[in-house]
C-alpha positions as CSV (number, residue, x, y, z in Angstrom):
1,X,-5.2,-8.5,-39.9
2,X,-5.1,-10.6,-37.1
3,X,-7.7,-10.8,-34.1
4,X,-4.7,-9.7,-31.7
5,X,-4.2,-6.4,-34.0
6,X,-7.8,-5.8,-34.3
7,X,-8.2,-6.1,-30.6
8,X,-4.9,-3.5,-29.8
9,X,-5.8,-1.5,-32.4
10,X,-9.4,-0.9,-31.0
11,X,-7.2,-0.7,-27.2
12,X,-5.4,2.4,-28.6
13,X,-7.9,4.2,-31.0
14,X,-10.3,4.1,-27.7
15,X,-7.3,4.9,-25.4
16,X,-6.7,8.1,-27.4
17,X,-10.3,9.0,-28.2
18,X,-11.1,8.9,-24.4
19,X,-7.3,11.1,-23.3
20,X,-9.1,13.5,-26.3
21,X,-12.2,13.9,-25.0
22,X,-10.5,14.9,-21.8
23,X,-8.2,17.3,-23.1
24,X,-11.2,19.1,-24.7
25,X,-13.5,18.9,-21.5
26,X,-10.3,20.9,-20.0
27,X,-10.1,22.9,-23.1
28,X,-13.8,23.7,-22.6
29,X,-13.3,24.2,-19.1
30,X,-9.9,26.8,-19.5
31,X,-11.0,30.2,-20.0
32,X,-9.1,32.2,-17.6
33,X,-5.0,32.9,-16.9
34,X,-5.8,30.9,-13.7
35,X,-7.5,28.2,-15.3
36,X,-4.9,27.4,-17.7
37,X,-2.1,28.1,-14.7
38,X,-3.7,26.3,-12.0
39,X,-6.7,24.8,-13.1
40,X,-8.9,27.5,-11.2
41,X,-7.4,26.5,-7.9
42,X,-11.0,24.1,-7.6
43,X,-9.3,20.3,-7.8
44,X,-10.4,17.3,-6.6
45,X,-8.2,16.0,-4.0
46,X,-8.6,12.5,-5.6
47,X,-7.7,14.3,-9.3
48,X,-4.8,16.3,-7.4
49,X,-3.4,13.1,-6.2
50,X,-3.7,11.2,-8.9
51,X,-2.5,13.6,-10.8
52,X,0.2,14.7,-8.6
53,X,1.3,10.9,-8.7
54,X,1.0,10.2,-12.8
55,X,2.7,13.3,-13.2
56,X,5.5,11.9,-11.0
57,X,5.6,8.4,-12.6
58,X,6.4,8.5,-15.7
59,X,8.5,5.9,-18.1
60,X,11.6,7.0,-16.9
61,X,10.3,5.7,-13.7
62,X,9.2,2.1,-15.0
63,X,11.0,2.0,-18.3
64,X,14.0,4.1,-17.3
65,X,14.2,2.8,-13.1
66,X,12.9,-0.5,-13.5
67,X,15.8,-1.1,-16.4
68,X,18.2,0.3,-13.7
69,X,16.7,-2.2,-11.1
70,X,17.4,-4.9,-13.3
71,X,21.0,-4.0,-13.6
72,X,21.3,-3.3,-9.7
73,X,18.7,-4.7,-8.4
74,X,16.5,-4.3,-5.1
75,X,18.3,-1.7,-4.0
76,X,16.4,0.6,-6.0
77,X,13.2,-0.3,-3.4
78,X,15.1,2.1,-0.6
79,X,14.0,5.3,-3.5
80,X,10.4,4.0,-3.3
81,X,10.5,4.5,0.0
82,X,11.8,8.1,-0.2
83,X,9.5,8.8,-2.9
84,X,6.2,7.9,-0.5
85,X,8.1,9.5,2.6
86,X,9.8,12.4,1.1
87,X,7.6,13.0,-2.3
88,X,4.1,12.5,-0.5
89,X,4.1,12.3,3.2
90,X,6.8,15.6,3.7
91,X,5.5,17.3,0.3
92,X,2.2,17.2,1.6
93,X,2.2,17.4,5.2
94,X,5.3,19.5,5.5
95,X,5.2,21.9,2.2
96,X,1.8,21.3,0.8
97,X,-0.3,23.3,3.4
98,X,2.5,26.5,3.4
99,X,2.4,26.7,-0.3
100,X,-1.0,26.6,-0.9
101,X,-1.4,29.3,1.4
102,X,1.6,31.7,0.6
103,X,0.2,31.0,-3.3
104,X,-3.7,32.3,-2.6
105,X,-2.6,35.0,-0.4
106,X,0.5,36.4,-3.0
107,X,-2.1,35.7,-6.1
108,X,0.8,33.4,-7.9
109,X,0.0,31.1,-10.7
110,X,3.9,29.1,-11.3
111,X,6.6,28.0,-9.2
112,X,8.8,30.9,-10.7
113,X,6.6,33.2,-10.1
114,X,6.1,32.2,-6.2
115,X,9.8,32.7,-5.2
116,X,9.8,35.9,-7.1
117,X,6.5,37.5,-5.4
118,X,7.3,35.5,-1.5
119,X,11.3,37.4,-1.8
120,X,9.8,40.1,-4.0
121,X,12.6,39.5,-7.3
122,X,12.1,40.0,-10.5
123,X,15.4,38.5,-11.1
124,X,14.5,35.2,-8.8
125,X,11.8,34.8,-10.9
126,X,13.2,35.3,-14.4
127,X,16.3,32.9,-13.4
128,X,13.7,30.4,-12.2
129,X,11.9,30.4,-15.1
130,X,15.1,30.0,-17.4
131,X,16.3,26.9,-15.8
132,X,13.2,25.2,-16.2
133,X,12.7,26.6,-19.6
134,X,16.5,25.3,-20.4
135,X,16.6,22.1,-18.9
136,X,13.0,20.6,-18.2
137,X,13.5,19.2,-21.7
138,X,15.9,16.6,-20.2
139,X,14.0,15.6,-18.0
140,X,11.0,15.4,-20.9
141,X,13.9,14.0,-23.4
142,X,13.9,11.1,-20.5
143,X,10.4,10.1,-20.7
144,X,10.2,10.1,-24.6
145,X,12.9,8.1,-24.4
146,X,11.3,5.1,-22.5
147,X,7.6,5.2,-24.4
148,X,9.5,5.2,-27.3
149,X,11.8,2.3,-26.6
150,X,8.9,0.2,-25.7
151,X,6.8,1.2,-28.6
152,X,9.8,0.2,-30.6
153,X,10.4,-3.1,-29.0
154,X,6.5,-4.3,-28.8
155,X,5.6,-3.5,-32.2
156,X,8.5,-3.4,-34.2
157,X,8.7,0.1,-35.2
158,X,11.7,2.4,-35.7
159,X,12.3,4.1,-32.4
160,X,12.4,7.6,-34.6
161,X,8.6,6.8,-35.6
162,X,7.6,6.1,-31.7
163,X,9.0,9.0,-30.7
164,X,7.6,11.2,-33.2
165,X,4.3,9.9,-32.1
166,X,4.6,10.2,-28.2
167,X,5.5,13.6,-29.0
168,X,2.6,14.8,-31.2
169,X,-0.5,12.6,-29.2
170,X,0.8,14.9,-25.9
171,X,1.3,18.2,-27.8
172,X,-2.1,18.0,-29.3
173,X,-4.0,18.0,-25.8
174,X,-1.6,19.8,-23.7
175,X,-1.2,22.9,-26.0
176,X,-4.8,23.9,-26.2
177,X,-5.9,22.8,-22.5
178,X,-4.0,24.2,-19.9
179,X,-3.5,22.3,-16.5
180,X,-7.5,21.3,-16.1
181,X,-6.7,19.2,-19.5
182,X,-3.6,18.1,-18.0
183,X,-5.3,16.9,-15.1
184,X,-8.6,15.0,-16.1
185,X,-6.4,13.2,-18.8
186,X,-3.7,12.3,-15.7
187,X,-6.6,10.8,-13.8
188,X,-7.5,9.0,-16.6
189,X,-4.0,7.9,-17.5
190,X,-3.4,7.0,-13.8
191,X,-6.4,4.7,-13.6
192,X,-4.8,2.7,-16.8
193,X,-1.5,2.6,-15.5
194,X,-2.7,0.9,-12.2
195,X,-4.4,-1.9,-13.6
196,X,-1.3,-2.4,-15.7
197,X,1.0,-2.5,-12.5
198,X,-1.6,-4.9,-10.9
199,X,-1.7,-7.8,-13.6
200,X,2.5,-7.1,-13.8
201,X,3.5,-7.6,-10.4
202,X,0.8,-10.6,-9.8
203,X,2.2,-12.6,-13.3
204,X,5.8,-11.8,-12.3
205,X,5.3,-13.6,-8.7
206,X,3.1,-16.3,-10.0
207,X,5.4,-17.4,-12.4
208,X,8.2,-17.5,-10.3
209,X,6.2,-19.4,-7.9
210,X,5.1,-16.7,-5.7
211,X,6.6,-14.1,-3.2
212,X,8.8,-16.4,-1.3
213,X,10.2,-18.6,-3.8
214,X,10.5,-15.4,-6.7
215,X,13.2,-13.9,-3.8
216,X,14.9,-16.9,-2.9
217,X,15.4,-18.0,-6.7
218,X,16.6,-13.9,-7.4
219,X,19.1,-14.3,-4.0
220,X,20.4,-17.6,-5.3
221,X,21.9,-16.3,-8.7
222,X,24.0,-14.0,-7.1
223,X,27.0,-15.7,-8.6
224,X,25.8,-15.2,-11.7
225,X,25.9,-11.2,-11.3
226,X,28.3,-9.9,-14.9
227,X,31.5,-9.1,-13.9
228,X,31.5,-5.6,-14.6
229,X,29.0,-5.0,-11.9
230,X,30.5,-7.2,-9.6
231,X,33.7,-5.3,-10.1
232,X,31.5,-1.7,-8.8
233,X,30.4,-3.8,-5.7
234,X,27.3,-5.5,-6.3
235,X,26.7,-8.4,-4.1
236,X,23.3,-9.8,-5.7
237,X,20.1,-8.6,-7.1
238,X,18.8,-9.0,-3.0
239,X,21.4,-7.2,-1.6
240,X,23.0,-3.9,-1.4
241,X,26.0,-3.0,-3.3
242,X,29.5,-3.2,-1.0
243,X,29.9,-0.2,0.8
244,X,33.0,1.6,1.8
245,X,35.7,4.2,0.2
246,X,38.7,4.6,-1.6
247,X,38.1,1.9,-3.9
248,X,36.3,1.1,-7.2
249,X,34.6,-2.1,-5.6
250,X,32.3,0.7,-3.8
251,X,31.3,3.0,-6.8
252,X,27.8,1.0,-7.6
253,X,26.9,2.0,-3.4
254,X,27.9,5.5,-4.1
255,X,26.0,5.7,-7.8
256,X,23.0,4.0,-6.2
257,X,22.2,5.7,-3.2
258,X,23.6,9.4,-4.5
259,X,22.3,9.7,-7.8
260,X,19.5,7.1,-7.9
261,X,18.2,7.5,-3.8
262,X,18.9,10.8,-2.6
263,X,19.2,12.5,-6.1
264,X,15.6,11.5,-7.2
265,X,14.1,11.2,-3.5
266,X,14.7,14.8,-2.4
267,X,14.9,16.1,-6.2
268,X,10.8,15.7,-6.1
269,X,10.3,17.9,-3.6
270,X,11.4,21.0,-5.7
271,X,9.9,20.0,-9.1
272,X,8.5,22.7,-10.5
273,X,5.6,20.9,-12.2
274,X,4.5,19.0,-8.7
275,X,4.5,22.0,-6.6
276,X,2.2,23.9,-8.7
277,X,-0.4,20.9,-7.9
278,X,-0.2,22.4,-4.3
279,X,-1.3,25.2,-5.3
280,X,-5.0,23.6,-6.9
281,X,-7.1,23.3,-4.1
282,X,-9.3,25.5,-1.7
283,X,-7.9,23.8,1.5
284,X,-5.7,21.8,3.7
285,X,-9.1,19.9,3.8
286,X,-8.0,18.4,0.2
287,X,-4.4,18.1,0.1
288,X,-5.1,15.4,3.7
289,X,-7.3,13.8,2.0
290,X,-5.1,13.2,-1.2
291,X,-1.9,11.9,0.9
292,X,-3.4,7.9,1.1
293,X,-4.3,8.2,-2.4
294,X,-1.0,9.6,-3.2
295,X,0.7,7.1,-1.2
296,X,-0.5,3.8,-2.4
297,X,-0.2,5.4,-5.9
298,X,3.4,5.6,-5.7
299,X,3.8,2.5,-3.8
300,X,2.2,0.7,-6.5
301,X,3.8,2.1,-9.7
302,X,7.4,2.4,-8.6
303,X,7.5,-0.1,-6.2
304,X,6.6,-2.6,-9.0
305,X,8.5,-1.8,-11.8
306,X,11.5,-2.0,-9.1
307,X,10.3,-5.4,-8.0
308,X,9.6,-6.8,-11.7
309,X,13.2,-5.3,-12.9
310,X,15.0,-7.4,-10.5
311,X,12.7,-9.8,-10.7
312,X,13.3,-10.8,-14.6
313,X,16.7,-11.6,-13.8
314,X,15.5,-15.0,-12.1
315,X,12.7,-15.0,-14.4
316,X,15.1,-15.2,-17.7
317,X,17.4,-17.4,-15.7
318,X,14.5,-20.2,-15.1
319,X,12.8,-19.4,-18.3
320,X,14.2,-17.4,-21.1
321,X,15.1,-18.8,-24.7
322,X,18.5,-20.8,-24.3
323,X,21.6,-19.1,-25.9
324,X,24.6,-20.8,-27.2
325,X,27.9,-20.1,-26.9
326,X,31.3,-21.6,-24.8
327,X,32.5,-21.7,-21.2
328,X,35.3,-19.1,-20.5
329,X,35.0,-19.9,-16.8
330,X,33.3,-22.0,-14.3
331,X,31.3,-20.4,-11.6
332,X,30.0,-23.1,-9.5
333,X,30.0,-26.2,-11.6
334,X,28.0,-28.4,-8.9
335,X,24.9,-26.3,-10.6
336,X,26.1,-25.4,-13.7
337,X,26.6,-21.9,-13.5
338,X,29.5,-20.7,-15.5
339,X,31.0,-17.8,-17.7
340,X,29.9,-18.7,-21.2
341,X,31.6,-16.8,-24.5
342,X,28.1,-16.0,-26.8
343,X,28.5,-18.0,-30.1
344,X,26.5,-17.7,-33.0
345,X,26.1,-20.2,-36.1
346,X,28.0,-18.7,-38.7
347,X,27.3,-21.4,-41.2
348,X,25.6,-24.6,-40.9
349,X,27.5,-26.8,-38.2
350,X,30.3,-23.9,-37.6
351,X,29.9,-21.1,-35.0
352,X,31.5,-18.1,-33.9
353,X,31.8,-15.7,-31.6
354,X,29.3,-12.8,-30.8
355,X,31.5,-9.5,-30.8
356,X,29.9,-6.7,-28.6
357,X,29.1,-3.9,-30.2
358,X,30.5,-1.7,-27.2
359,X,33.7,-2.8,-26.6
360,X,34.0,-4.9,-29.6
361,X,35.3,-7.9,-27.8
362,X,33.8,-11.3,-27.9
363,X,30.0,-10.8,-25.9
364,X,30.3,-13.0,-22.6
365,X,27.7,-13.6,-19.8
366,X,27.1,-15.2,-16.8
367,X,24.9,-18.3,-17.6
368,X,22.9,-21.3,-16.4
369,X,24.0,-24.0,-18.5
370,X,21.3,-26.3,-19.6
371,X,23.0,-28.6,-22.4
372,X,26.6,-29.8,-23.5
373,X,27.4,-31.0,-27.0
374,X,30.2,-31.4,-29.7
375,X,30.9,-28.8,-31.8
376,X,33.0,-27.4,-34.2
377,X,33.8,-23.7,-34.1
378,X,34.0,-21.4,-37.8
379,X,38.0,-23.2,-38.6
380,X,36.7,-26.5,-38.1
381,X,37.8,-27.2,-34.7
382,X,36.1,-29.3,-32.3
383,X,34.5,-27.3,-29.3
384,X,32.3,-27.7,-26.4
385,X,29.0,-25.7,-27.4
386,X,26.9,-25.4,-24.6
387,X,23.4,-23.5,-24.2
388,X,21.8,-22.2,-21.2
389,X,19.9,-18.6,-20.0
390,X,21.4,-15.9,-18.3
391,X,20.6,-12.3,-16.7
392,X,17.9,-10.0,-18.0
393,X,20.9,-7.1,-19.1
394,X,22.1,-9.7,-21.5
395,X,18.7,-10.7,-23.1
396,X,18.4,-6.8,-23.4
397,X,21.5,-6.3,-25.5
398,X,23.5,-4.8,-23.3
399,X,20.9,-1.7,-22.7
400,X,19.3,-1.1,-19.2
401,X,16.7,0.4,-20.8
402,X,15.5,-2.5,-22.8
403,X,15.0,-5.1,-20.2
404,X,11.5,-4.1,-18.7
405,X,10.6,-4.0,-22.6
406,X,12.3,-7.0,-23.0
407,X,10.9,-9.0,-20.3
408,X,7.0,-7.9,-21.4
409,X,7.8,-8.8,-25.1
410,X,8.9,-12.3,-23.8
411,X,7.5,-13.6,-20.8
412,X,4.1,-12.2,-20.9
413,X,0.9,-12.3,-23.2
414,X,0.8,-10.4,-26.7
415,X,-2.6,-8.9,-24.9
416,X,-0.6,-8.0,-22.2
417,X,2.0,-6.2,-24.1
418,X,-0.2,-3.6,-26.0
419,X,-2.3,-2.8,-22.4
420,X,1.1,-2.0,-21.3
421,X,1.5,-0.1,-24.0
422,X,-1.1,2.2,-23.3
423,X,0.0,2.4,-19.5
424,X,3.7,3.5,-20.6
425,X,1.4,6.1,-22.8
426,X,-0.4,7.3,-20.3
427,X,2.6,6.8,-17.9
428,X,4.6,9.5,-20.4
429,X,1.6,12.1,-21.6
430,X,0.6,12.4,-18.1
431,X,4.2,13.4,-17.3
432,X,5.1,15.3,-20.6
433,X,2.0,17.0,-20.5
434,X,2.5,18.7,-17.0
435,X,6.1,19.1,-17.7
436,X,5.4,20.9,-21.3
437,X,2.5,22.5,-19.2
438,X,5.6,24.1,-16.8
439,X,7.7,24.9,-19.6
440,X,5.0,27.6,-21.0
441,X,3.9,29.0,-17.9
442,X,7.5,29.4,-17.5
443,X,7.7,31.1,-20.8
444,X,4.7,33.2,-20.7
445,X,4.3,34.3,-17.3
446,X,7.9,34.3,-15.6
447,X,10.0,35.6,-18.6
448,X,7.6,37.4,-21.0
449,X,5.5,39.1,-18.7
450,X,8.3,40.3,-16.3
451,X,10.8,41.0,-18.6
452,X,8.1,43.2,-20.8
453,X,6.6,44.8,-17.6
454,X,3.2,43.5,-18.6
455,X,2.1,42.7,-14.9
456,X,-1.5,42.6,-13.9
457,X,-2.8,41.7,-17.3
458,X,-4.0,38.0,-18.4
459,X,-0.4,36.0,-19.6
460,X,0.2,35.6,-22.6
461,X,-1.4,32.4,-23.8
462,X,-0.2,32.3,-27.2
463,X,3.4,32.8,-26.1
464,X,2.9,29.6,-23.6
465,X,2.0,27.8,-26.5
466,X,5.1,28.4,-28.4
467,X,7.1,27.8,-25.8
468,X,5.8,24.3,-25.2
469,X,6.1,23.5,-29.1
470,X,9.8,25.0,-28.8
471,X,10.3,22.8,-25.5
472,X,8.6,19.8,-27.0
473,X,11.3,20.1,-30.2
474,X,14.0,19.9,-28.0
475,X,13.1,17.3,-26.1
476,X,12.7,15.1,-29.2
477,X,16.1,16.4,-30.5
478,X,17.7,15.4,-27.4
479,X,15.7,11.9,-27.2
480,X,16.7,11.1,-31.1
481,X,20.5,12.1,-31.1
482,X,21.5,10.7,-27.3
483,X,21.9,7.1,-26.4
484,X,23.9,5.9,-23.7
485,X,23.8,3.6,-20.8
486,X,20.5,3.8,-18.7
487,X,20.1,7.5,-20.1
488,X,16.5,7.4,-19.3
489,X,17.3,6.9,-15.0
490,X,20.2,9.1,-16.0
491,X,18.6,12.6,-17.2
492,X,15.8,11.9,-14.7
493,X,18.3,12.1,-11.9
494,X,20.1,15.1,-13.2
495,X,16.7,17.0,-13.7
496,X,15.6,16.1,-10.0
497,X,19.3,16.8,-8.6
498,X,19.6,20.3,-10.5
499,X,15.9,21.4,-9.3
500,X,17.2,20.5,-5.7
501,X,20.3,22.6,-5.5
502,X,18.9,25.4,-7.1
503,X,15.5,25.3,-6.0
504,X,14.9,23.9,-2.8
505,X,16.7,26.1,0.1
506,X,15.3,29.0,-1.9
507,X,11.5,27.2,-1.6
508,X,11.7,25.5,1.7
509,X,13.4,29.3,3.4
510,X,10.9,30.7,1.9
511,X,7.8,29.0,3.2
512,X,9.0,28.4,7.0
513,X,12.6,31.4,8.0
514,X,11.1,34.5,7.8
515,X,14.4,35.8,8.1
516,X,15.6,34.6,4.8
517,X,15.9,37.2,2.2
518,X,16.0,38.3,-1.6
519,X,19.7,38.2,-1.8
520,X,20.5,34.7,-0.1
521,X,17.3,33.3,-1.9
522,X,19.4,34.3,-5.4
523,X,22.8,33.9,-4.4
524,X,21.6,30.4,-2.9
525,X,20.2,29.7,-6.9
526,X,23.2,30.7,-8.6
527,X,25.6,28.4,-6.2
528,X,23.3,25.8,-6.3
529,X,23.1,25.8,-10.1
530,X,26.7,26.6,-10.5
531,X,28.1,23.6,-8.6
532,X,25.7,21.3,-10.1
533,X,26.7,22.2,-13.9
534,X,30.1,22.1,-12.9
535,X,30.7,18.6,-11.3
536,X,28.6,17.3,-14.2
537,X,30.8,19.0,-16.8
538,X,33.9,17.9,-14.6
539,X,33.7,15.6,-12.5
540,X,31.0,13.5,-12.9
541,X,32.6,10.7,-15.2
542,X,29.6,9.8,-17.7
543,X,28.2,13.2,-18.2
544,X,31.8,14.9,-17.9
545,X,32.9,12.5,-20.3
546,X,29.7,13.2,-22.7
547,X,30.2,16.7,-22.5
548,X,34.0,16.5,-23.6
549,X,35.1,19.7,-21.9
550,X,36.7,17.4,-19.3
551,X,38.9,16.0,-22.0
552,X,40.4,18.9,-23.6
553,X,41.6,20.2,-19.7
554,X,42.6,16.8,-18.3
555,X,44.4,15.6,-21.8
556,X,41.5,12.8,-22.4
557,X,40.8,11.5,-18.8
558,X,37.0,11.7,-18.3
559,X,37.2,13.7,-15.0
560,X,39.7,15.5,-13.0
561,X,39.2,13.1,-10.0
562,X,39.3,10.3,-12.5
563,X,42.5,8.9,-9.7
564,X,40.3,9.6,-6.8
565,X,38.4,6.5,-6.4
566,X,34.4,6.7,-5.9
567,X,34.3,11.1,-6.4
568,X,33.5,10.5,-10.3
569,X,30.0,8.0,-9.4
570,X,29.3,11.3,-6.9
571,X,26.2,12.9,-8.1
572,X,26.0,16.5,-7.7
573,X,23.7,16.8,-5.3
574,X,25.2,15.2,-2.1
575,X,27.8,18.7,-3.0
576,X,25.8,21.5,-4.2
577,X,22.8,21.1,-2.0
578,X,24.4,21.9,1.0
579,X,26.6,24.2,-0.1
580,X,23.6,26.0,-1.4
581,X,21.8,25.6,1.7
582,X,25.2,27.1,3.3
583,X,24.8,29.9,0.6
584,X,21.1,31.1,1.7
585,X,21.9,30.9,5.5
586,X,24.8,33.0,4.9
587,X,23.9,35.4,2.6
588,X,20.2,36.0,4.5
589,X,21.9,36.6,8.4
590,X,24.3,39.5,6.3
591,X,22.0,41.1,4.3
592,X,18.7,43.2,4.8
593,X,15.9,41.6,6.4
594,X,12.4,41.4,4.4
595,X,10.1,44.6,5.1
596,X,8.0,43.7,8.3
597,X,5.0,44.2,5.5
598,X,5.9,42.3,3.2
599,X,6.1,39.1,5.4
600,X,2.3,40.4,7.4
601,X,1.2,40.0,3.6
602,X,2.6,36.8,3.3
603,X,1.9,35.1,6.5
604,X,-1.0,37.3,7.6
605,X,-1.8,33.6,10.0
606,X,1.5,34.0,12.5
């Protein structure tokens, strides 16, 4: 065995000896309903926010994002921005305070179970906990998806046998501990995943000769942008996409900033598995104190696998290995850019074309031609065969969510590679954990105990557990049999979109319109889920398309706006959030107010 091995090998066994040591401190520590709910409402506001913000970032942020950054590139920066504005600053200023307080003074443990008790619904609170039991495994499905890609592409593994073991390191700490496990180990997991982000952003800028000149060598190759992207609108890896409407030349604006943006950026503020952290500490004291920790968290770990995504591309163009193949089309000849046809040597002397194995054409890509020579192609005739370095996407295959794994398996250390390793670990347990953490509580204390009447006694911990095993199967079943384009960025953003329209007029009525009531509260969920299910499963063109239902009604056409430019790239969100916001407003002003009481109890400080 080689030093390297020894050394990564020792990285990992102490990596998973120290995130178990953890897990049993919190295991140790969990001996109460609110102990394994919310860790006996007693956090640190550094372990909140670090917690809060490992919980947030997870692969499908660095993995999963930073793929999609290299495909579209800075762009993605503007969500960064809305996830320290929107996902700390409002969360925590705005939200943070008023749930913590409506939680201690209604004695609620989940998310689910807060709705239910502030509009006084059994039914709000069973539905809650449904979708989340449902469809928090996509989300979960997501972040498997990226440690396992990673693990696959660093060490050579089958990406069945990474994911097999993402899924049994998290279950074996997060089953037993509760949310105090869940949160020492995040901590923990945070620390390693900041180092990580340090040494990545600083090598990615050195080697492209720092800040200035990493940004002008990125805005320079904008010609060399594949032509299917430039076809959606994108204008560079430094620019925005083209924006307008009513032509397909605008649908990479409309994916970006409506799926990727706003879908994910407002998304956070109703996750289920974040709000709950709210509801950990004694005081607003703690939850001030966490928002700069939070902050510069989140600035650092998406910021830089945003930055590094788009970065690669001028990274692979300067330095990757040099590909063969033959010009279909000259760019800008005066500096050698050019469309190049892939070319491999079929036999010695002879070469052939590389046939995608998507559209099953010849592979081309934009390229920066370093040498000409004679050739002869696999018939014997003479060719030009030139070789040169291209894009990131096409060094990754094809797959968005190869290139981050890509780019650390080629352009940085071996060392490197296996610490990053262990940050996309920690980045996905401390995720998974909380999430799998959610789907029990969701389990046990919104749907068993309401729907067997067993209120006022200690949850059911052993039905919690179940339901995280159950959870954590289908997440795995979903992460082993689906694999698209950027799937990872993909369920994230439907997770985050379909917790938005269901959850958040519902949560955000409920904390600050005392007028809003049980009715509009549920009727608000139901719209808001409704709408979102249904533009995914019709309009929507990837997911419609994945789902098939589309098909059978529109006789094969992946969505029934599939002639109305830019509606298919809509995400849901931008339609059923305001129409559920519509939906509580409406509902509440024609339907009985709350008892005068119940709101005292509630908001016994106004």
């Amino acid at each position: 065995m080689t030093g390297h091995a020894v050394v990564g090998w020792v990285d990992i066994v102490g990596y998973l000896v120290t995130t178990g040591y953890l897990g049993w401190l919190g295991y140790r520590g969990t001996r109460t309903a609110a102990d394994f709910l919310v860790g006996g409402r007693s956090a640190h506001p550094i372990v909140m926010a670090v917690s809060y913000g490992a919980t947030f970032i997870s692969t499908a942020a660095i993995v999963g994002f930073g793929g999609v950054a290299g495909l579209f590139g800075m762009s993605l920066i503007w969500l960064t921005f809305f996830n320290i504005g929107v996902g700390i600053l409002l969360a925590f200023t705005v939200l943070g305070e008023p749930t913590r307080r409506l939680g201690h003074h209604l004695g609620v443990h989940t998310f689910p179970e807060l709705l239910g008790a502030r509009y006084q619904s059994k039914a709000i609170q069973v539905f809650a906990g449904a979708l989340i039991m449902l469809f928090m495994p996509l989300y979960s499905a997501a972040v498997m998806t990226g440690g396992a890609v990673f693990a696959a592409t660093q060490f050579g593994v089958d990406f069945e046998v990474a994911l097999l073991i993402f899924a049994l390191v998290t279950a074996a700490y997060v089953i037993p501990g509760g949310l105090k496990a869940v949160m020492y180990t995040d901590t923990f997991q945070g620390l390693v995943m900041t180092l990580a982000m340090l040494y990545l952003l600083w090598f990615t800028y050195s080697s492209l000769g720092g800040v200035t000149e990493a940004h002008r060598a990125l805005t320079d190759i904008a010609d060399l942008v594949p032509p299917p992207l430039q076809a959606m609108g994108h204008q560079g890896w430094t620019a925005m996409p083209a924006f307008g409407w009513g032509a397909p030349t605008y649908d990479l604006w409309w994916t970006v900033v409506t799926a990727i943006i706003l879908g994910v950026g407002i998304g956070v503020m109703a996750q289920p598995q974040l709000v709950v952290r709210f509801m950990t500490v004694r005081s607003r004291r703690e939850l001030d104190r966490a928002v700069p920790i939070g902050a510069v968290f989140i600035l650092l770990l998406v910021g830089t696998p945003f930055v590094t995504g788009s970065l690669s591309n001028a990274w692979f163009v300067e330095h990757g290995p040099l590909l063969p193949g033959q010009v279909v089309k000259e760019i800008d000849p005066t500096r050698g850019h050019a469309l190049v046809g892939l070319m491999t040597e079929s036999a010695p002397g002879r070469w052939e074309p590389v046939i995608s194995a998507k559209s099953g054409k010849p592979a081309t890509t934009p390229m920066l031609v370093a040498t000409r020579e004679p050739a002869l192609d696999s018939t014997g005739a003479a060719i030009e065969l030139v070789r040169g370095r291209a894009p990131s996407v096409t060094y990754a295959k094809g797959d968005a969510d190869q290139i981050i794994p890509t780019f650390i398996a080629t352009a940085l250390p071996r060392w490197f590679g296996l610490i990053f390793f262990l940050a996309l670990l920690a980045a996905a347990m401390s995720t998974m954990s909380s999430q799998f953490h959610t789907i029990g509580t969701a389990a046990g204390r919104d749907l068993y105990e309401r729907l067997t009447g067993k209120e006022g006694h200690e949850p059911s911990v052993l039905v919690m557990r179940i339901a995280i095993l159950v959870g954590l199967l289908l997440a795995v079943t979903i992460s082993y049999t689906v694999r698209q384009d950027y799937v990872v960025a993909r369920f994230t953003a439907i997770f985050f979109g379909l917790c938005a329209a269901s959850f958040l007029p519902a949560y955000v009525g409920g904390l600050f319109w005392r007028r809003a009531t049980r009715a509009g509260a549920l009727a608000s969920m139901v719209v808001g889920f409704i709408v979102s299910l249904s533009w995914l499963a019709l309009v929507k063109a990837k997911e419609a398309g994945a789902i098939g239902l589309v098909q059978h009604l529109t006789g094969g056409q992946t969505s029934i706006l599939a002639d109305a430019p830019n509606w298919p790239v809509m995400d849901p969100l931008v339609i059923a959030l305001p129409i559920s916001i519509l939906t509580l407003v409406l509902v509440s002003l024609v339907t009985q107010p709350v008892d005068p009481g119940h709101l005292q109890r509630c908001f016994p400080e106004r």
